[in-house]
Every structure is written in C-alpha cells, then in structure tokens.
MOPAC internal coordinates of N, CA, C and O (Angstrom, degrees):
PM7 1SCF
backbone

  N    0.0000 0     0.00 0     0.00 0    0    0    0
  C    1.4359 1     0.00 0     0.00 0    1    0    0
  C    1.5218 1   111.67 1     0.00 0    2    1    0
  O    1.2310 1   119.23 1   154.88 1    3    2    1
  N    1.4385 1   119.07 1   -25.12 1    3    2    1
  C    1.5561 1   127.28 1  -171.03 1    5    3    2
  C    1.4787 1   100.63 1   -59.51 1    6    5    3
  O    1.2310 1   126.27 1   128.52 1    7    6    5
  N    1.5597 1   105.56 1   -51.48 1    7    6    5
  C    1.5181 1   129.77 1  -172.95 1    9    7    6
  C    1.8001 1   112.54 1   -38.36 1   10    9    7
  O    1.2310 1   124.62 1   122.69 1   11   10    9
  N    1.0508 1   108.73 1   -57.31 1   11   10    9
  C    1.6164 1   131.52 1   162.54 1   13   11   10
  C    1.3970 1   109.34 1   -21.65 1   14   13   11
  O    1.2310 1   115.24 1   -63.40 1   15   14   13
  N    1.6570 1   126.63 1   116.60 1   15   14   13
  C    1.1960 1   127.64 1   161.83 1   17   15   14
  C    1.4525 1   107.69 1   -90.19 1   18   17   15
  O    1.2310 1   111.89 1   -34.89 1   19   18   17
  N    1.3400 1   132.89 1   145.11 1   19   18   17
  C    1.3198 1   144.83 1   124.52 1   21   19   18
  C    1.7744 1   126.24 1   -24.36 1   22   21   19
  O    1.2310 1   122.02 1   -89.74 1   23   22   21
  N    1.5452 1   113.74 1    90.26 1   23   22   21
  C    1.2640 1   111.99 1  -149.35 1   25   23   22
  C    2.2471 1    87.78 1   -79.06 1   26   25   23
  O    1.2310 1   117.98 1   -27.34 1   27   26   25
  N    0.8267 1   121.45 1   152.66 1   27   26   25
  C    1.7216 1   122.56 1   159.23 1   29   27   26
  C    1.4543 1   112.20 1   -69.60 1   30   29   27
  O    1.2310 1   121.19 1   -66.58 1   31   30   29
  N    1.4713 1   115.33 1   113.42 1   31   30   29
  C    1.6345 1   124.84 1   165.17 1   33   31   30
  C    1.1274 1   115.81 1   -35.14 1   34   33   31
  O    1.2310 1   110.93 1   -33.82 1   35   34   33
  N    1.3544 1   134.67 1   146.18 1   35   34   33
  C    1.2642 1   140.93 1   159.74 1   37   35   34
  C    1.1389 1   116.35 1   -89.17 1   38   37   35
  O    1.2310 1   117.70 1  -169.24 1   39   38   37
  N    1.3864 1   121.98 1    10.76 1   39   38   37
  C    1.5812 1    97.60 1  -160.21 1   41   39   38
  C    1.9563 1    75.98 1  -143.67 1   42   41   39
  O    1.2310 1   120.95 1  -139.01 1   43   42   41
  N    1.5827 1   115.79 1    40.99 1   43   42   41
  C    1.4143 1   123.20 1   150.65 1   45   43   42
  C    1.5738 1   102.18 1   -96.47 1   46   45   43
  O    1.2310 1   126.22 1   -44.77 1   47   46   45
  N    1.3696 1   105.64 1   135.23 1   47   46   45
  C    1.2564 1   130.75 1  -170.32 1   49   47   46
  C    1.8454 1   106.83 1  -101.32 1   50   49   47
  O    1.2310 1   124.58 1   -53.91 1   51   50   49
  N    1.1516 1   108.82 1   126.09 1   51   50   49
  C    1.3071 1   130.03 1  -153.90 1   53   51   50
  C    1.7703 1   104.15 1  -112.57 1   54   53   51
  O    1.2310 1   114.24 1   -91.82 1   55   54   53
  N    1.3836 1   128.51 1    88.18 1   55   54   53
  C    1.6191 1   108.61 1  -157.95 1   57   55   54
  C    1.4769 1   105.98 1  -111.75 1   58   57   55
  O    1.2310 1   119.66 1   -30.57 1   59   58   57
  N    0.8992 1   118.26 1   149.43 1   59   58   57
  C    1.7651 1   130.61 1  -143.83 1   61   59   58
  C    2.1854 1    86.95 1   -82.49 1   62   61   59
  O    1.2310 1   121.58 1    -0.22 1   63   62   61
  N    1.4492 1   114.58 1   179.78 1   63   62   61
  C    1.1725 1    99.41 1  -147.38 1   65   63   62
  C    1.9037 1    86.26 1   -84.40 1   66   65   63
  O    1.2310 1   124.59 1   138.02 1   67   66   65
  N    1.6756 1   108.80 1   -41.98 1   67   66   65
  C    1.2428 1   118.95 1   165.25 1   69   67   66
  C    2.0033 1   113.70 1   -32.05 1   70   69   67
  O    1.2310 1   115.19 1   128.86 1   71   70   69
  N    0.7070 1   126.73 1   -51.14 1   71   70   69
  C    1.7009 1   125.21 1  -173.64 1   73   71   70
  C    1.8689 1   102.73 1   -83.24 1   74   73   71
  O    1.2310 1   133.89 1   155.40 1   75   74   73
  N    1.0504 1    90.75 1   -24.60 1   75   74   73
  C    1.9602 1    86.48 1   176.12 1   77   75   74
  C    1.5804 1    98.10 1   -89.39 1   78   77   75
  O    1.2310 1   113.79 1   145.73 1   79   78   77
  N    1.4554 1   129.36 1   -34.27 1   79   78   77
  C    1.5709 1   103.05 1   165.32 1   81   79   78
  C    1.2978 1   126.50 1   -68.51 1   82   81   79
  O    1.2310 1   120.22 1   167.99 1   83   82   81
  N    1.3777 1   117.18 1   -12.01 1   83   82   81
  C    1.5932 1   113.41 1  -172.41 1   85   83   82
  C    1.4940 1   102.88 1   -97.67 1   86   85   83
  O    1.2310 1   119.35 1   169.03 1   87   86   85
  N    1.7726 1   118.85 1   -10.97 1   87   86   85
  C    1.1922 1   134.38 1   157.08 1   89   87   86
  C    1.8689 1   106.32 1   -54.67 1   90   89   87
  O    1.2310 1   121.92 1   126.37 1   91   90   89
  N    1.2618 1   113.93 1   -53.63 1   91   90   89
  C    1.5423 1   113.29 1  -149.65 1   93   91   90
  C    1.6137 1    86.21 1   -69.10 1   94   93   91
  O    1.2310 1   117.47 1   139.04 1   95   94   93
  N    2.1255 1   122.42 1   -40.96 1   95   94   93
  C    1.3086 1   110.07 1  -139.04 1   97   95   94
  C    1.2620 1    87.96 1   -81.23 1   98   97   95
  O    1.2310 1   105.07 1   164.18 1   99   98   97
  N    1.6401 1   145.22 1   -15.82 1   99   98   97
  C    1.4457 1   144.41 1  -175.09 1  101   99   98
  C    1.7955 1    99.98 1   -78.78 1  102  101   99
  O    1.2310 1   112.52 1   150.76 1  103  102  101
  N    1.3002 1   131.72 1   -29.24 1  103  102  101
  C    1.5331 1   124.72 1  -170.57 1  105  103  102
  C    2.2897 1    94.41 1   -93.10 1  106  105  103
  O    1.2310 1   122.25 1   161.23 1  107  106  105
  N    1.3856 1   113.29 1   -18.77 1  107  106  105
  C    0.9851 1   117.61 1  -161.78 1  109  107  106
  C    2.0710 1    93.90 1   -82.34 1  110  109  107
  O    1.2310 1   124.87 1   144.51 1  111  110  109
  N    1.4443 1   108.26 1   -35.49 1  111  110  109
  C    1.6148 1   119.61 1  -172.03 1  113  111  110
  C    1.7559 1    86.76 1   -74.81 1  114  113  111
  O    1.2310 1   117.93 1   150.38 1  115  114  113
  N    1.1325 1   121.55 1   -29.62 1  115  114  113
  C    1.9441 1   110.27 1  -168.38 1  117  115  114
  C    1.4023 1    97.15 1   -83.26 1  118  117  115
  O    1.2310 1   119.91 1   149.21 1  119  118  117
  N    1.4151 1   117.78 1   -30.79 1  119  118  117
  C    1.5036 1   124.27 1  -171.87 1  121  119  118
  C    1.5536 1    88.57 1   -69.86 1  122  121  119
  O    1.2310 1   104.02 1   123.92 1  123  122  121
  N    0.9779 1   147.06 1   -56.08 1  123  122  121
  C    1.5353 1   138.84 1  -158.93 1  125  123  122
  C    1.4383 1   114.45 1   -83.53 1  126  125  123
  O    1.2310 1   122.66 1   144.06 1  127  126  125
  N    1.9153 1   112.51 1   -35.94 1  127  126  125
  C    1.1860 1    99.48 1   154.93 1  129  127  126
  C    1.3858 1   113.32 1  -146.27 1  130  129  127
  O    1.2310 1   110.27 1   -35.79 1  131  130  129
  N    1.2412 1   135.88 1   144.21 1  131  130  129
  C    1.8294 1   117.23 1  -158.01 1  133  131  130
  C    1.5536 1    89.33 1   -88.30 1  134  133  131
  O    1.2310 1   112.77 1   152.90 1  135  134  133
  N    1.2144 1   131.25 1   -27.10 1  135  134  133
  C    1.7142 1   122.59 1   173.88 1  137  135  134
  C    1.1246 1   133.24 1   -74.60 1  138  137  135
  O    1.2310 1   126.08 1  -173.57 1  139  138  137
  N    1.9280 1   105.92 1     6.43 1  139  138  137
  C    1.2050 1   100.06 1   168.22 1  141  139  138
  C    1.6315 1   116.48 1  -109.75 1  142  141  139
  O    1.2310 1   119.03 1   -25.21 1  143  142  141
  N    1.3447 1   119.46 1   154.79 1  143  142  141
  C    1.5704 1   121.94 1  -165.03 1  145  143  142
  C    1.5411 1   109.32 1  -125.92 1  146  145  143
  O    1.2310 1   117.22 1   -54.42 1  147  146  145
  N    0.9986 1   122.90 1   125.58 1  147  146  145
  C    1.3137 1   119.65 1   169.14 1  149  147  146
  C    1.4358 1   121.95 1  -139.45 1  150  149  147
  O    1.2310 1   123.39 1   -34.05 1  151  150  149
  N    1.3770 1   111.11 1   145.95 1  151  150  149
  C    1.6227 1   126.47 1  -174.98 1  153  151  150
  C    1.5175 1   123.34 1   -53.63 1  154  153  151
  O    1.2310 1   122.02 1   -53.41 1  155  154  153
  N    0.9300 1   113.75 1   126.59 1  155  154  153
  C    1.7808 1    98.55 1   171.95 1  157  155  154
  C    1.1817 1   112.58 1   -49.65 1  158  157  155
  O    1.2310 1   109.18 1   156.89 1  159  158  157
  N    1.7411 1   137.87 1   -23.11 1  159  158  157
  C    1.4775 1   158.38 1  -157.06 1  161  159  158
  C    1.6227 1    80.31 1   -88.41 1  162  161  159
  O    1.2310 1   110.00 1   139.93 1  163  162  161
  N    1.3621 1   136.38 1   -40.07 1  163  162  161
  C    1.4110 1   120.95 1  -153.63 1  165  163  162
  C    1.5510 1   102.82 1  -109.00 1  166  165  163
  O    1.2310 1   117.27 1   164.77 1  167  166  165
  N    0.8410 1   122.81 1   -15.23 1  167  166  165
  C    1.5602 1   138.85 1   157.81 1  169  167  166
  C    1.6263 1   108.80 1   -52.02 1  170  169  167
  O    1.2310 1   124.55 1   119.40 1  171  170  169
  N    1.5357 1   108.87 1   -60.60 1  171  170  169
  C    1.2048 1   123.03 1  -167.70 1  173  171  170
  C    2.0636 1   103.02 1   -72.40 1  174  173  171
  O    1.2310 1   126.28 1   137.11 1  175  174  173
  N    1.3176 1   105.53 1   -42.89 1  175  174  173
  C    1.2798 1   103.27 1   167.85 1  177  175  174
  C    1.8406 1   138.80 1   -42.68 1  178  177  175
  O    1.2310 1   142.18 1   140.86 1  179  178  177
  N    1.6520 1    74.54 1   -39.14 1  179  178  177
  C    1.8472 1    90.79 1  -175.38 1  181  179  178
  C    1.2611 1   103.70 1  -106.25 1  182  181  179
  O    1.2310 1   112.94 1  -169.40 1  183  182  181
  N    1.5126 1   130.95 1    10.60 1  183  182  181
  C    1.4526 1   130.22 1   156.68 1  185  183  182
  C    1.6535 1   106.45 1   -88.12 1  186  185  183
  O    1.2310 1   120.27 1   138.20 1  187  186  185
  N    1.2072 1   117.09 1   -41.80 1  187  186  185
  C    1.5312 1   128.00 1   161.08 1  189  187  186
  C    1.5729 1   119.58 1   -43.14 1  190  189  187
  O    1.2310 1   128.09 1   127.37 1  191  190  189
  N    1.2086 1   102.03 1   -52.63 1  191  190  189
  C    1.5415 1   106.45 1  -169.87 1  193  191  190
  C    1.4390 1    98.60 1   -81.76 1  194  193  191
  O    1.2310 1   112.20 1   159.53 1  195  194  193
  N    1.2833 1   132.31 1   -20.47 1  195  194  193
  C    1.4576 1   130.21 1   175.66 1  197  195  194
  C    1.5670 1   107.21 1   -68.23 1  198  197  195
  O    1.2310 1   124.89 1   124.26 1  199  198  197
  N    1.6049 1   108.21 1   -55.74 1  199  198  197
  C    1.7333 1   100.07 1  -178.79 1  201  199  198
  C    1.0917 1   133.21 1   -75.74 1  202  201  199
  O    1.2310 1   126.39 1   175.92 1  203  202  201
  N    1.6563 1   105.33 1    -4.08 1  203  202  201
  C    1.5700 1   128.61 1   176.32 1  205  203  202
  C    1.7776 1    88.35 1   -51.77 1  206  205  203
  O    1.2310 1   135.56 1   109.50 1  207  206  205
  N    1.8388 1    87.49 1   -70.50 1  207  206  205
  C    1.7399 1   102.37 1  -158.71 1  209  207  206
  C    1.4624 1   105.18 1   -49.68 1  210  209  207
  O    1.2310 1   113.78 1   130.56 1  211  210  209
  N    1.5396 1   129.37 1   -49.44 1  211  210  209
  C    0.9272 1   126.12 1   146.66 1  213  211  210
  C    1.6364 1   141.53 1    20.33 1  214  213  211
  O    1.2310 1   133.64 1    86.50 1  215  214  213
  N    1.5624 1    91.23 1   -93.50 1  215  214  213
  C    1.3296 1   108.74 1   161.92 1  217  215  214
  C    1.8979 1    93.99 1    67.35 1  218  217  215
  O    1.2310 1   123.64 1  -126.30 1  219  218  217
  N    1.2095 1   110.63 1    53.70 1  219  218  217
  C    1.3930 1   115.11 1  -178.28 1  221  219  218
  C    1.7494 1   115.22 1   -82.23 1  222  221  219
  O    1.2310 1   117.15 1   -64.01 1  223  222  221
  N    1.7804 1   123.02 1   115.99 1  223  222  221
  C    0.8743 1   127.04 1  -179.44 1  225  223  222
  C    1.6262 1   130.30 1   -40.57 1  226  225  223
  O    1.2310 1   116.14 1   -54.97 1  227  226  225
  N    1.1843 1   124.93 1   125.03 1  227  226  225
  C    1.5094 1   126.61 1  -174.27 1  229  227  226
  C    1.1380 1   127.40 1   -45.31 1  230  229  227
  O    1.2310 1   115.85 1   151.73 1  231  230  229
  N    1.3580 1   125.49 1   -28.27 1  231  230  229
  C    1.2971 1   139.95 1   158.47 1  233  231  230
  C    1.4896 1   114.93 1   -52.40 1  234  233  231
  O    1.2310 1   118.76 1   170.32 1  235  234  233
  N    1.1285 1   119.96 1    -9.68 1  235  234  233
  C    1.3075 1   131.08 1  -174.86 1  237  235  234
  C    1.7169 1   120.46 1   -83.96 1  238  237  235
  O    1.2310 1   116.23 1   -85.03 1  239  238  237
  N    1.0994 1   124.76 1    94.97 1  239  238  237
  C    1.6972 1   111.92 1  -170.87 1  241  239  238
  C    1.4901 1   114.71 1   -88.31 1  242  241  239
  O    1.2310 1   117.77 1   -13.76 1  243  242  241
  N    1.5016 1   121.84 1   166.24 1  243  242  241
  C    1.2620 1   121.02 1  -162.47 1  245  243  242
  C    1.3756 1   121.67 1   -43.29 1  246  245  243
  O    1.2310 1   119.71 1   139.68 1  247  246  245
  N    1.8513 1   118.16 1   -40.32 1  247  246  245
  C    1.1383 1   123.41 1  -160.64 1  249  247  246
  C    2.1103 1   102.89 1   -83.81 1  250  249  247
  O    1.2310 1   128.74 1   166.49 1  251  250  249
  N    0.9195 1   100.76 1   -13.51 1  251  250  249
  C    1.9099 1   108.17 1   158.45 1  253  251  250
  C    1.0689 1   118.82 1   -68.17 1  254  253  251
  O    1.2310 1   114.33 1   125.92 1  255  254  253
  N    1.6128 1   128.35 1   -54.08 1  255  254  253
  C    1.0987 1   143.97 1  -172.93 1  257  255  254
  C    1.4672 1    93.47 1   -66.58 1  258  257  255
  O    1.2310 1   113.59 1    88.22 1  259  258  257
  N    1.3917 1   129.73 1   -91.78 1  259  258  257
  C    1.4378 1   120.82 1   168.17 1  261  259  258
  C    1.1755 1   134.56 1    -2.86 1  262  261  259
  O    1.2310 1   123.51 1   111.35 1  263  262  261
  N    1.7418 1   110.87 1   -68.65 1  263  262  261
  C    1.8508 1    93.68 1   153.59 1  265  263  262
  C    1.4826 1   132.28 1   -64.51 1  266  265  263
  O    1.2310 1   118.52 1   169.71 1  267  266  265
  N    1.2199 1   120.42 1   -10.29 1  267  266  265
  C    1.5570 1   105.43 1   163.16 1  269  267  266
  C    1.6198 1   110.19 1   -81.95 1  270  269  267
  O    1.2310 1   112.22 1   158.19 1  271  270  269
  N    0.9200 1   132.29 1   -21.81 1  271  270  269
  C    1.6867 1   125.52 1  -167.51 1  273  271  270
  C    1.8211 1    85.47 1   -87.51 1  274  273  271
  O    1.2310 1   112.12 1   149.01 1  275  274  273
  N    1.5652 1   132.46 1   -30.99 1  275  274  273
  C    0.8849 1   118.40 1  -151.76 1  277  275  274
  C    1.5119 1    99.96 1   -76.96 1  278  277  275
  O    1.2310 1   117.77 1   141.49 1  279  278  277
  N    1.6408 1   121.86 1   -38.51 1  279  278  277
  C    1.1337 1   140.83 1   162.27 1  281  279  278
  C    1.9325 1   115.40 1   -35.06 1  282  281  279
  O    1.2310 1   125.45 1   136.27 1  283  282  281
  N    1.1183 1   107.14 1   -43.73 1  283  282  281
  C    1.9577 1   128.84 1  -168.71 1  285  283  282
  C    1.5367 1    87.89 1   -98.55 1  286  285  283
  O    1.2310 1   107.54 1  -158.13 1  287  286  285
  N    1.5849 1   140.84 1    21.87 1  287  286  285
  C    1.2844 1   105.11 1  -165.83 1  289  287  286
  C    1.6454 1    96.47 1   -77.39 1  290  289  287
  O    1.2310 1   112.87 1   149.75 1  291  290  289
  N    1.2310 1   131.08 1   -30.25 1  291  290  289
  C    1.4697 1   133.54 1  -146.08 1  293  291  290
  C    1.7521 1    91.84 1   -84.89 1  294  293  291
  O    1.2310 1   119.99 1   148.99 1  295  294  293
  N    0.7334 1   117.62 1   -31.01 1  295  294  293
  C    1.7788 1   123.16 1   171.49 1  297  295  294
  C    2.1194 1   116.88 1   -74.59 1  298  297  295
  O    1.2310 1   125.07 1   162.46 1  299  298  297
  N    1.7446 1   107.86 1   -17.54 1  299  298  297
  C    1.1840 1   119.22 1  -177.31 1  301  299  298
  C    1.3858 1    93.48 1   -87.45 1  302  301  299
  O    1.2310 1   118.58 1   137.49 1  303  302  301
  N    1.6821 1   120.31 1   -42.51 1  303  302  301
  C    1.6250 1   124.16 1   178.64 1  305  303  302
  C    1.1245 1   117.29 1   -46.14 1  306  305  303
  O    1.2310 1   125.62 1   128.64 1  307  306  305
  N    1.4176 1   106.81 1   -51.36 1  307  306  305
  C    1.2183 1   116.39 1  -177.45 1  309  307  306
  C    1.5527 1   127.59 1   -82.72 1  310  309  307
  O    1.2310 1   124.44 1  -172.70 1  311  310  309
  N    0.9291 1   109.08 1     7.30 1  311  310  309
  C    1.6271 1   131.04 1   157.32 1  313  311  310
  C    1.3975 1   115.18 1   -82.50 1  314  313  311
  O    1.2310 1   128.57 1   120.85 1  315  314  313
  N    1.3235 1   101.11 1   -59.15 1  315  314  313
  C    1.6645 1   100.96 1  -170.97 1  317  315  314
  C    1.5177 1   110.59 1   -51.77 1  318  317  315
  O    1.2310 1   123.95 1   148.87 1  319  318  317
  N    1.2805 1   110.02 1   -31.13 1  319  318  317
  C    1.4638 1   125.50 1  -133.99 1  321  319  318
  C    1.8585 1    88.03 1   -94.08 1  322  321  319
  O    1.2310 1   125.92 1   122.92 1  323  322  321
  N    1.2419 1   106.23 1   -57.08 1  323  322  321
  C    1.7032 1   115.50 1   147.36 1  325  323  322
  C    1.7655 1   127.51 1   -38.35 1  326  325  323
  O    1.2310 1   126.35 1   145.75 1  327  326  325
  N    0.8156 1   105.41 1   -34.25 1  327  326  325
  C    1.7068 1   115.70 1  -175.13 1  329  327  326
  C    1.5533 1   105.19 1   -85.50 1  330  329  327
  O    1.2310 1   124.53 1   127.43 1  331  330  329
  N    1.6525 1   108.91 1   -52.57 1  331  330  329
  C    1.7809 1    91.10 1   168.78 1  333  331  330
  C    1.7049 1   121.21 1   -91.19 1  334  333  331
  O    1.2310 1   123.45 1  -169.99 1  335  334  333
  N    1.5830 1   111.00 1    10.01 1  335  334  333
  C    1.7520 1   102.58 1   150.56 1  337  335  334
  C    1.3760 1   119.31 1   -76.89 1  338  337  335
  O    1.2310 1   120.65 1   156.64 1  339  338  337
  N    1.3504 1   116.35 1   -23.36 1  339  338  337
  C    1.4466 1   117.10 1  -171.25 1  341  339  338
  C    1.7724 1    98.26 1   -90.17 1  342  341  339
  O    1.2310 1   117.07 1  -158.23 1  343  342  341
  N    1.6131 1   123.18 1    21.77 1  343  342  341
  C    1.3349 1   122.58 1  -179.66 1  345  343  342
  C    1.6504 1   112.79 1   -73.22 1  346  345  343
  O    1.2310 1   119.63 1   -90.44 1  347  346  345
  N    1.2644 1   118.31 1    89.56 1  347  346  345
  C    1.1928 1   134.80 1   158.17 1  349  347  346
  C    1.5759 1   141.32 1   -79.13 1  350  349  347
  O    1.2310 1   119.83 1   -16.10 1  351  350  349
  N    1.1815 1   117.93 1   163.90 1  351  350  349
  C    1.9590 1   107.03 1   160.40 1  353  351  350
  C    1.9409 1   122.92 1   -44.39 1  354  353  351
  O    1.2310 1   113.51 1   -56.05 1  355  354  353
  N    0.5806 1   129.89 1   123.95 1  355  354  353
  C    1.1534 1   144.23 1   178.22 1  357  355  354
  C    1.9415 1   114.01 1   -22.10 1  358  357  355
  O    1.2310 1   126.13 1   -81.67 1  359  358  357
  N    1.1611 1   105.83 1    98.33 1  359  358  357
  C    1.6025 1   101.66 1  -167.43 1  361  359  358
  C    1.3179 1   122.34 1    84.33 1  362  361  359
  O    1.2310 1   117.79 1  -174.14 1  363  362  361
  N    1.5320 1   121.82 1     5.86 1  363  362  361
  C    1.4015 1   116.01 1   174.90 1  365  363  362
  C    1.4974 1   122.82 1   -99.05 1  366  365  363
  O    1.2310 1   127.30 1   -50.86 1  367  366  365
  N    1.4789 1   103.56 1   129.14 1  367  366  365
  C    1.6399 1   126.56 1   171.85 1  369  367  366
  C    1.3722 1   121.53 1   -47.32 1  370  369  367
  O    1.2310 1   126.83 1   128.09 1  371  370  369
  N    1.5719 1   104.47 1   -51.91 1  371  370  369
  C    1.4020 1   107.13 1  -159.98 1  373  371  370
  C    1.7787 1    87.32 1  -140.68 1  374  373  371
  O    1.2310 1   128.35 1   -14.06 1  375  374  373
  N    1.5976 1   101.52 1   165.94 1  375  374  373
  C    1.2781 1   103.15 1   169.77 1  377  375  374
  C    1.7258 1   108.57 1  -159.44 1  378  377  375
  O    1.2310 1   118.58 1   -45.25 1  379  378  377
  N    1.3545 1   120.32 1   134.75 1  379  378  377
  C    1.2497 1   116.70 1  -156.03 1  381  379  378
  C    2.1478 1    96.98 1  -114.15 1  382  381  379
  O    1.2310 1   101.15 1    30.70 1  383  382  381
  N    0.6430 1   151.90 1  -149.30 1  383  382  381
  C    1.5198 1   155.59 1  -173.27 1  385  383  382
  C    1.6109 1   114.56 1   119.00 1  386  385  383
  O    1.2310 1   122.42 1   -49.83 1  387  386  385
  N    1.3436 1   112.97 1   130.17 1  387  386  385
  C    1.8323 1   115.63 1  -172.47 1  389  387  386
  C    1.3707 1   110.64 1    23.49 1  390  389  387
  O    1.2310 1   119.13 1  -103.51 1  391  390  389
  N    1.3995 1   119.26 1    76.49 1  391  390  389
  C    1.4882 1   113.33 1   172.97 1  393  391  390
  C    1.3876 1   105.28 1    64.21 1  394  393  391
  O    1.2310 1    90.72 1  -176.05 1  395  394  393
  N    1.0692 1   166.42 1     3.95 1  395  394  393
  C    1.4890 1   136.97 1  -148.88 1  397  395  394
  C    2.0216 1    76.83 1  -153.36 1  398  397  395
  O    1.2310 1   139.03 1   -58.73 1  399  398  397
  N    1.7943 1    80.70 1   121.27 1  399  398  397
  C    1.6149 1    81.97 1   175.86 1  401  399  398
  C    1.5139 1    98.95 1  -121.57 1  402  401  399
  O    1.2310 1   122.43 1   -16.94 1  403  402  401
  N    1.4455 1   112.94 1   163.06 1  403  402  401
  C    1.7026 1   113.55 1   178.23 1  405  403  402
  C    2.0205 1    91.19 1  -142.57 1  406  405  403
  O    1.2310 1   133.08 1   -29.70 1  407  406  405
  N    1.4431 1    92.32 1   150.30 1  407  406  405
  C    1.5385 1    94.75 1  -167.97 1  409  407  406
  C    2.5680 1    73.72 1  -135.29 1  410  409  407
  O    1.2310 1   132.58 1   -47.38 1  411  410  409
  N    1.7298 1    93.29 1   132.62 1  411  410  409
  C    1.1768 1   127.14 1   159.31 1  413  411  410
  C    1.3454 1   112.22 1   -75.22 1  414  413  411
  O    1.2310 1   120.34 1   -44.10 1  415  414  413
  N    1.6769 1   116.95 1   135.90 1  415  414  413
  C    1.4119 1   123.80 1   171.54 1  417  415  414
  C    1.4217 1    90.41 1  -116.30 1  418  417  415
  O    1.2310 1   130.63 1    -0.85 1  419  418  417
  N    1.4629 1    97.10 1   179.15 1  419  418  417
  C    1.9817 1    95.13 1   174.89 1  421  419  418
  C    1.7510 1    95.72 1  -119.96 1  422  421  419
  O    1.2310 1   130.64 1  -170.40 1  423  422  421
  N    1.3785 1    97.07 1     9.60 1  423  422  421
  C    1.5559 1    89.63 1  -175.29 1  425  423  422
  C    1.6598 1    98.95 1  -105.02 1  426  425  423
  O    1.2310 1   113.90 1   -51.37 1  427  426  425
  N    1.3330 1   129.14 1   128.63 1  427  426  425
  C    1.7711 1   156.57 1   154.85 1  429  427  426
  C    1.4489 1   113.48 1   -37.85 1  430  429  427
  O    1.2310 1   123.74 1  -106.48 1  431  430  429
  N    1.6544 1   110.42 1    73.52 1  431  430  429
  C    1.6256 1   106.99 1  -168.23 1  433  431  430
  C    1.5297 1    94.42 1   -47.61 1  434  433  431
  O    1.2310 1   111.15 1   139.47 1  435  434  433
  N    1.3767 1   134.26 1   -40.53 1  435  434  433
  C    1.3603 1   138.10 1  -172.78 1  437  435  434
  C    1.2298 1   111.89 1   -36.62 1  438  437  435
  O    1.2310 1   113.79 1   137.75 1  439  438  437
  N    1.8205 1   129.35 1   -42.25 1  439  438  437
  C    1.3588 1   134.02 1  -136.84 1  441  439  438
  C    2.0553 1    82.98 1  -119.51 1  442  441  439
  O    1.2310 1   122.31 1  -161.80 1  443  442  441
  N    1.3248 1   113.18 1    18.20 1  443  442  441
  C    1.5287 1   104.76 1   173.28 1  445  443  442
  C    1.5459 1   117.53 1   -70.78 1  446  445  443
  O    1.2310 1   125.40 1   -19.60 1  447  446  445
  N    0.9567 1   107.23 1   160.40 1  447  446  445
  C    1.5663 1    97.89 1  -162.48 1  449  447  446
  C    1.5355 1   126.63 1    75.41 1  450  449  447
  O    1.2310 1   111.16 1   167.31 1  451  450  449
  N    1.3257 1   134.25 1   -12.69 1  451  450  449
  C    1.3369 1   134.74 1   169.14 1  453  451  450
  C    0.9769 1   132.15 1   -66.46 1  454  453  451
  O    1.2310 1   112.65 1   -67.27 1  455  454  453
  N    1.5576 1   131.48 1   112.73 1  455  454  453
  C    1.1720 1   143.23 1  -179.08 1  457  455  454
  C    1.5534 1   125.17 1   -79.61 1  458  457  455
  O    1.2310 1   115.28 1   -80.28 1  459  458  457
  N    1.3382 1   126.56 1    99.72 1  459  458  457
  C    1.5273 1    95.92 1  -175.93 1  461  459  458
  C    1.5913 1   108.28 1  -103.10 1  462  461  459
  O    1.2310 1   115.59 1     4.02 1  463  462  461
  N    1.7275 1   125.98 1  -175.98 1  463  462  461
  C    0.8843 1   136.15 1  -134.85 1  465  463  462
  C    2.0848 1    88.85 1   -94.46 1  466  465  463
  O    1.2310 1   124.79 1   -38.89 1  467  466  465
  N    1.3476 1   108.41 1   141.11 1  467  466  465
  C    1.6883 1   110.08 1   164.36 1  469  467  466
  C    1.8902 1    98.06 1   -79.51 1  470  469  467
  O    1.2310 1   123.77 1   -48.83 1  471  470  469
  N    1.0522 1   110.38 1   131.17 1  471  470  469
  C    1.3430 1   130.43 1   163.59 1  473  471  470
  C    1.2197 1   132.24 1   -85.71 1  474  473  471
  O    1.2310 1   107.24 1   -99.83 1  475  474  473
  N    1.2389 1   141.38 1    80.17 1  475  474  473
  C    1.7003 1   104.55 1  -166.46 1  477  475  474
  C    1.2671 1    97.67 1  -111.99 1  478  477  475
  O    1.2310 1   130.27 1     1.12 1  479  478  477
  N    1.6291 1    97.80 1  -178.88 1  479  478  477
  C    1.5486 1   108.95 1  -168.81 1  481  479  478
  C    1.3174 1   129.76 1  -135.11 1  482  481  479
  O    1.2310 1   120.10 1   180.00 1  483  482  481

C-alpha cells in the first residue's frame, strides 16, 4: 500500500487570477455584511464600470491592470454592493412606493474620486 501514489483529481478547479479577484470582492461584501448577496453578473458589472472609468492605457497587460483593481478592490465592493441596492425595474430613474420615494443616478457614488488614465493618440 506504501508503494501507491496519490493520483491529482481532475475535477480540482483551477481559477484564472481574474475570477479569484471577483471571488475575494464577493467573500469581502459577506465579510462587511453576511446579509448582503451579490451576483457574479454584479461583481463583473462594477469591475467593468471601474476600468471603463479607468480608461486604462493599452500598453497595459492583464497582470498591471490586476494590480490596480487589486489596489481599488474596497471601492469595487463598494460599487457592487451599490449597484444591486439601486436593483430596480428595468430602465427606471425614480421609484415612488408608500410615501418613500428613491430616485437612480447612473453615476457609482462608490467610484467618486476616480481618476482615469489621459490617453493620447
């Protein structure tokens, strides 16, 4: 029985460095509050809308980009975490129910303060 190697599972899942950060910022939103839940879709949204604002130069390859989002992650949390409170009907601005009205911006109070990169060409 000594003789016997330990063969490696195939069916261990190996996740690229991109899906383990959008891993950390979803365990990082339970760490702040365990009642709040968010989508991998809303993760991916407010990592989007970060490199949009961004505007990160082309010369730039994934593992750059990565350390800057890794740097902004607590500002990406707080986006996501913002993006599914503002979860509404489809295209709506404002929304009124028993007295209590709430009005949608498209701008990420989270992402205030963000600078993105001048590009030129």
């Amino acid at each position: 029985m000594a003789d016997i190697e330990e063969t490696p599972k195939d069916d261990a899942v190996t996740l690229t460095p991109m899906e383990k950060f959008k891993e950390d910022i979803k365990s990082m939103i339970t760490e702040y509050d365990a009642e709040i839940s968010v989508s991998s879709l809303t993760v991916s949204l407010a990592i989007e809308s970060f490199e949009t604002l961004r505007n990160y130069p082309s010369s730039w390859g994934m593992d750059k980009i990565l350390e800057d989002l890794e740097k902004n992650k607590a500002k990406i949390a707080m986006a996501a975490i913002e993006i599914e409170s503002k979860n509404g009907a489809e295209n709506q601005l404002s929304h009124s129910e028993n007295g209590t009205s709430r009005t949608y911006s498209e701008y990420l109070m989270a992402y205030k303060g963000v600078i993105g990169f001048a590009n030129c060409i």
